[in-house]
N, C-alpha and C positions, 0 to 999 in steps of 0.2 A: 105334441107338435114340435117339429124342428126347426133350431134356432140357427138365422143364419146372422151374421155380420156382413154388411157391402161396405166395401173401403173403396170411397171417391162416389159424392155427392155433384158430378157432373150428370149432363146428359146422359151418360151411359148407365155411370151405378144408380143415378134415378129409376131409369126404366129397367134396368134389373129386379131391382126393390120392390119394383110395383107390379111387374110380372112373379116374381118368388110370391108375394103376400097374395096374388088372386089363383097361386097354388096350394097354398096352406099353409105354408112357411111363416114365421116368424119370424119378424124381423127387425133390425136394427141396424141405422145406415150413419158411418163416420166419414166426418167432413173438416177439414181443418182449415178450410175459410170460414168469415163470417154471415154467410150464407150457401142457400144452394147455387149451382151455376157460377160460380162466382171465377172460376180461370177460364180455361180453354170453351166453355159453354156461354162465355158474357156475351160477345159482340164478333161473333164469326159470319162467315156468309149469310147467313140465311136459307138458303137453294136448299132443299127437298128433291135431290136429282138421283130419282129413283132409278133412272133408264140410261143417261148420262154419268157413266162409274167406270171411265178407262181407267187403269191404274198407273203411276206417273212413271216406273220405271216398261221401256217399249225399246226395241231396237232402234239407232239414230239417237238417242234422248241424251249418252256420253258425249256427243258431238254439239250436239244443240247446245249443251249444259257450259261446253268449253268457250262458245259464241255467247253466251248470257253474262256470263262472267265477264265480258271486257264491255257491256252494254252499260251506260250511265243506270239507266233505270231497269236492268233487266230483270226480269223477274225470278232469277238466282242469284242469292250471293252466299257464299263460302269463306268460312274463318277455320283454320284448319288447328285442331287443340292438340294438346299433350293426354289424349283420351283411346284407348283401347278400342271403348266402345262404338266412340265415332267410326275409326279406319275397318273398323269388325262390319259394320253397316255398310257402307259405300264399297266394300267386296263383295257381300251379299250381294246389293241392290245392281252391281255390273253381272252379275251373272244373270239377274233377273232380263235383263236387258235384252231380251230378246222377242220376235215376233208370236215365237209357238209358246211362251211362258205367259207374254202380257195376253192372251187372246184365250186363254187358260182359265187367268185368274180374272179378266174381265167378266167371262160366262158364268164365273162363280159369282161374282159381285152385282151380276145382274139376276142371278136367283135370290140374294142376300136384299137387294135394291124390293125387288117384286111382294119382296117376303116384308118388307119392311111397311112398304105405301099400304097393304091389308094390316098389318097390324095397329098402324097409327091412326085407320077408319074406326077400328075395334076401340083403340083406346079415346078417342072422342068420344063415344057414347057415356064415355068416363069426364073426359076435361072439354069443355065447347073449346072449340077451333077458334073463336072470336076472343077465348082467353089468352091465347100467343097470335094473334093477327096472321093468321091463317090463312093463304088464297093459297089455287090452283091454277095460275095464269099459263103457264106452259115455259117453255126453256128455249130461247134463240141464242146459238150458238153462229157468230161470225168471223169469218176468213178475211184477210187483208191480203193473204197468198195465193193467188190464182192455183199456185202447187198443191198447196194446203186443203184448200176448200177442194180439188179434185179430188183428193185423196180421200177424204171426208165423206166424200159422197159415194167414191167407188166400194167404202167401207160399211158401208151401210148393210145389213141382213137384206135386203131386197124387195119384191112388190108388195110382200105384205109387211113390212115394216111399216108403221104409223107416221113418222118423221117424213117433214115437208120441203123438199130444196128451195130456195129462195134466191133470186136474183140481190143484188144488191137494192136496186129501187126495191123491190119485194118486200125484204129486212125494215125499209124505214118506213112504204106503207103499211107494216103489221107494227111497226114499233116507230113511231116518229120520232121518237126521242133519239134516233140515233139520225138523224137528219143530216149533223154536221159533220158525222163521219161517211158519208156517203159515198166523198169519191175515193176513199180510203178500200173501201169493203171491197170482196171478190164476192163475196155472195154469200147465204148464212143457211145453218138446218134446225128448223123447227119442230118440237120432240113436245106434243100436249101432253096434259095431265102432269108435269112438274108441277112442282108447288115452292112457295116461300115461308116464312114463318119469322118472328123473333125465341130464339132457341134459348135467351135467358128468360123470357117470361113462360116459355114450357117449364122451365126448370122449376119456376116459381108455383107456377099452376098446378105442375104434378107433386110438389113438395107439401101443396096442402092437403091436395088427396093423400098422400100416405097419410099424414098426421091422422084424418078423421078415419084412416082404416085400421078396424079389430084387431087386426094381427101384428100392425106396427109396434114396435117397442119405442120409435122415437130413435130421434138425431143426439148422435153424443157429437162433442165440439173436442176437438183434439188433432192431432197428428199423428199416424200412424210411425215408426222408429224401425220393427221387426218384426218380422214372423217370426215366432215360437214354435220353431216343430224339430221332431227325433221320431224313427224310428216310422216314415211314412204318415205320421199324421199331424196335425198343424192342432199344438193345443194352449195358443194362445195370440194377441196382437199384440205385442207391445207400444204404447202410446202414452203420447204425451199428460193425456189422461189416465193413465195405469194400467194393468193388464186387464185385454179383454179376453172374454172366453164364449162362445158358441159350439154348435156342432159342428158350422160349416162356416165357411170365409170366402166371399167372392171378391178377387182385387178388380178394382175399377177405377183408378188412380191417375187414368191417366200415364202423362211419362214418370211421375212418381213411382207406376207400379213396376219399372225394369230395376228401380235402386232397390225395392220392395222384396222383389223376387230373387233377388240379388242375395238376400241376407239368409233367405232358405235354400242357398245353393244351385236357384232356376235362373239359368240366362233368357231373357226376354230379348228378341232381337228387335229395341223400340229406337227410333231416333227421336227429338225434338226437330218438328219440321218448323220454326217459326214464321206466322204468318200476320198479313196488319190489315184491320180496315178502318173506312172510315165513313162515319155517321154524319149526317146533314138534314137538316131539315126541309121538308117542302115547303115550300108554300103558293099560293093561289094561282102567283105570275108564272111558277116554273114549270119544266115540260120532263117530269120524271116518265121512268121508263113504267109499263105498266106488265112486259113480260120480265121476266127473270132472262137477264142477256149474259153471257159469256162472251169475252175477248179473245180468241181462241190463242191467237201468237203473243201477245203480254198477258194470258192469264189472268185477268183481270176479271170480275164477279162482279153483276148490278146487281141490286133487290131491294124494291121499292117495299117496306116493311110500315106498315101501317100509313103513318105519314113524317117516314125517315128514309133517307136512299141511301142504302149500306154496300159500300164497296170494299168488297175484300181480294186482296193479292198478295203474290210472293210468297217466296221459300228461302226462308233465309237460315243457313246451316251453322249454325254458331252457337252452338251447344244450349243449357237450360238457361240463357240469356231471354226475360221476359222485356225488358227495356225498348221504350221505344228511340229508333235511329231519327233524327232529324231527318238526316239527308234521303232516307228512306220513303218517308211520309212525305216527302216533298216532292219526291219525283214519282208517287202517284198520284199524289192530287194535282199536277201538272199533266198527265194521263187522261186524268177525269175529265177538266177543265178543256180537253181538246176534245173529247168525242163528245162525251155530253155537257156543252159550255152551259147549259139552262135547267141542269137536270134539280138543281137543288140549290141552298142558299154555302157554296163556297168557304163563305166568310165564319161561318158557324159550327164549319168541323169538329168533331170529337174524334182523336184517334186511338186507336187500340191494336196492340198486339197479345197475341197468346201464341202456345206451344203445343203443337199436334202431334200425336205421340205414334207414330207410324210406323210399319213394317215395310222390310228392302222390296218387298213384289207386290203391296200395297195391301192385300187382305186382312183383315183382323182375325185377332186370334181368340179362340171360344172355347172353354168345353175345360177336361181334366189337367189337372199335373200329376207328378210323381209324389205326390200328399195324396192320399185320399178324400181327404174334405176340403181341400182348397183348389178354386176354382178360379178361371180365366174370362175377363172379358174385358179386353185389350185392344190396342193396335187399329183403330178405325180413321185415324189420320185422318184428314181435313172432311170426311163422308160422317163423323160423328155423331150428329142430328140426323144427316140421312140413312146409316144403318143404326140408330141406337133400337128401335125395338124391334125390329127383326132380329137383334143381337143377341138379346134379353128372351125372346122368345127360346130362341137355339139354345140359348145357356140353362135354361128351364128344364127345358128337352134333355140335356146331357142332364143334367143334376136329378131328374126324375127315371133317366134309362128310355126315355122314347123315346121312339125312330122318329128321325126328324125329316121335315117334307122334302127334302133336299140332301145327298152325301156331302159330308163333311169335310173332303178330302180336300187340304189346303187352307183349312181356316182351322185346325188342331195346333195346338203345341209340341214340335218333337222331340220327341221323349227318349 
């Protein structure tokens, strides 16, 4: 049987783990937090937005981005470093920038999305859905832009597309909770069978299934330091915990994995997108949303996750800075506090940031390097929880040699 190593104990290298070991694989998954899920996997959106996967770099989006930037609370902010890697990205991601690239790598991300919503039916028959607070409420997406929301709609694939256009009153009769942004709204599109989820209690969930699976080897606790490879093959990790050794090595690290791949001589083109939400509790009096809402022009995320209303936004470009801004956190929950002033209890906030570890044209990266045993699954930026086992699947797929349901063209490493 062969043994593999997953380095990064998030969402992703979870469900790698667990897709490699119901191949036959052997496995052993390193994590240098003190649990699983424990960064970019704790307290992210929640949204399960299989169908809803534009990817952020689109022609207009340099213009938009230079309007964000002078906006008190806009949902971009920009710290420019003394970093290669930064200005290496933001050249990328302007070429990405265009109509025929984002509409490219959208069709791919909506093969990756489709592939993903069946995999994670599969893998419930494995973890209940009631173990991470699981619904399928559907996805309302709303316009404050009359521009905007036309745009929206002319964009749409057409009569057979499933999505529902919505007048403004429309929007608050499916969703009251947006009641007091009403004369705000240009009107919103509604996209069923989205889902929500808490992504740190999947982590948790799925971290006990591996332990009771045969083929686990178990969580080692460390920090990975270097790949160990010469001569095309990778024959060893170096960490914090000593040298590991396997057959095979999948990085899933996260934005860890670009410094990772860094030390075997592989450029990973990954940014740190930093993003913040914030956790509030419901209770009886409040009027939370019951669909999963999107704010289309501040970017802004609802998801009513059990009985907590988790709002997540912004992109803040300021390298592996995980800290949370005051001024930040402030000027979303004064966001909140205006559209939905009832949604949740305010005063009770818990905020959180974490660092998405994303590619300039948005798709994540899967499949081989120039190692032969060391293996990619990367780059899935703020869609993380929503492409993780679609991701794992495909990565299975490369690591076995099968043809996978979908070409891969654009989610590879180039080589």
């Amino acid at each position: 049987m062969q043994e593999v190593i997953v380095i990064g104990g998030g969402v992703v290298g979870l469900t790698s783990a667990w897709w490699l070991l119901e191949a036959g694989y052997k496995v052993s998954l390193l994590e240098r937090e003190a649990e699983p899920g424990a960064a970019a996997s704790f307290r992210n959106g929640g949204q399960l937005s299989y169908r809803y996967v534009a990817p952020l770099a689109d022609a207009g989006v340099p213009m938009k981005a230079l309007q964000w930037l002078f906006q008190e609370d806009g949902p971009l902010r920009f710290r420019p470093e003394a970093d290669v890697r930064q200005w290496r990205w933001l050249a990328n991601f302007l070429t990405h920038c265009r109509t025929g690239a984002n509409q490219k790598t959208g069709a791919k991300l909506l093969q990756l999305g489709e592939l993903s919503r069946i995999e994670m039916a599969r893998l419930a028959l494995e973890v209940p859905l009631a173990d991470f607070a699981w619904r399928d409420p559907g996805k309302l997406v709303v316009y404050r832009s009359r521009a905007a929301f036309a745009a929206a709609v002319a964009a749409r694939p057409g009569a057979g597309d499933a999505s529902l256009v919505l007048s403004a009153a429309e929007c608050v009769q499916r969703e009251p909770a947006l009641a007091a942004a009403r004369g705000a709204l240009a009107g919103g599109i509604f996209n069923g069978g989205e889902a929500v989820a808490d992504c740190h209690a999947f982590c948790l969930a799925l971290a006990a299934r591996l332990r009771s699976h045969p083929n686990f080897s178990g969580f080692i606790s460390g920090e990975a330091r270097a790949i160990v490879g010469a001569n095309g093959v990778v024959g060893g990790i170096d960490t914090s915990a000593g040298l590991l050794k396997a057959d095979a090595y999948v990085l899933a690290a996260g934005i860890q994995s670009r410094t990772l791949a860094a030390t075997a001589g592989i450029y990973l083109p990954l940014y740190p997108l930093k993003g913040y939400s914030l956790s509030a509790p419901i209770g009886a009096t409040h009027c939370a949303p019951h669909i999963s809402v999107t704010d289309f022009e501040r970017k802004v995320l609802y998801a009513r996750i059990g009985d907590t209303l988790r709002v997540a936004a912004m992109v803040d470009m300021v390298g592996e800075d995980a800290s949370l801004d005051a001024k930040r956190l402030a000027g979303l929950t004064r966001q909140v506090r205006e559209t939905m002033p009832n949604g949740a209890d305010y005063d009770a906030i818990s905020p959180w940031a974490g660092l998405r570890p994303a590619t300039p044209g948005g798709a994540p990266i899967i499949g081989a390097t120039s190692y032969g045993n060391l293996w990619l699954n990367v780059g899935q930026g703020p869609l993380g929880f929503t492409f993780a086992c679609g991701s794992a699947s495909l990565l299975v797929d490369a690591m076995r040699a099968r043809t996978p349901p979908f070409a891969m063209d654009g989610l590879q490493l180039r080589r």
